[in-house]
C-alpha positions, 0 to 999 in steps of 0.5 A: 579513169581509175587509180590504184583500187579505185579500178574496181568500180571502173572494171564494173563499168567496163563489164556493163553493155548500157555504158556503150562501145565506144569507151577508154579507160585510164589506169594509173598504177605505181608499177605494172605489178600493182595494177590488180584486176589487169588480166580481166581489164584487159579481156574486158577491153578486148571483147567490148572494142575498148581500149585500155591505157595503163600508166605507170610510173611515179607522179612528178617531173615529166611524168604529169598523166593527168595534166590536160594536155597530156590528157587530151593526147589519150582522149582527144575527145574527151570534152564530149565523154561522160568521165568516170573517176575513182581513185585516191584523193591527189589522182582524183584532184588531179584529174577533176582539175584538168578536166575543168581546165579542158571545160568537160560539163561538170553534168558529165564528170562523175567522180568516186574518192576512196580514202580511209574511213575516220 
């Protein structure tokens, strides 16, 4: 799961044949215009068997991509996933929370914050 810049690190993960086959990525962007690295995330996808998940939109209302349920409608078998996160503190939270509430084993979260350096 990747949000804004954090892709990055996720686009590495998706080009790594030790990650497996059988892999989803979730890209959360504010517009289909601020999803970087898109054209080769979608390559990538496509020559790995992946598939690929580009949520847009702003956060707020019904548009809640990282609640739980909503969650489990993308992944259904998410709980038994090895979760990669990287993005921006409140989409990190965000994610990290549902996927406690879906009891995913912490031992199979792993998460990556970028924010600014103080």
């Amino acid at each position: 799961m990747a949000g804004g810049i954090g892709v990055t690190p996720i686009r590495a993960l998706l080009e790594d044949p030790a990650i497996g086959s059988d892999v989803v990525v979730l890209y959360r962007v504010r517009t289909a215009a601020d999803a970087v690295l898109l054209g080769e995330l979608r390559n990538l996808a496509r020559a790995r068997g992946a598939r690929l998940h580009v949520i847009s939109g702003r956060t707020g209302g019904r548009n809640q991509p990282f609640q739980p349920a909503n969650l489990l409608t993308l992944v259904p078998d998410v709980a038994v996933r090895d979760v990669y996160v990287c993005g921006p503190a409140p989409l990190t939270r965000a994610v990290l929370a549902a996927l406690r509430s879906l009891r995913v084993p912490s031992r199979q979260v792993h998460a990556e914050l970028f924010r600014l350096a103080a």
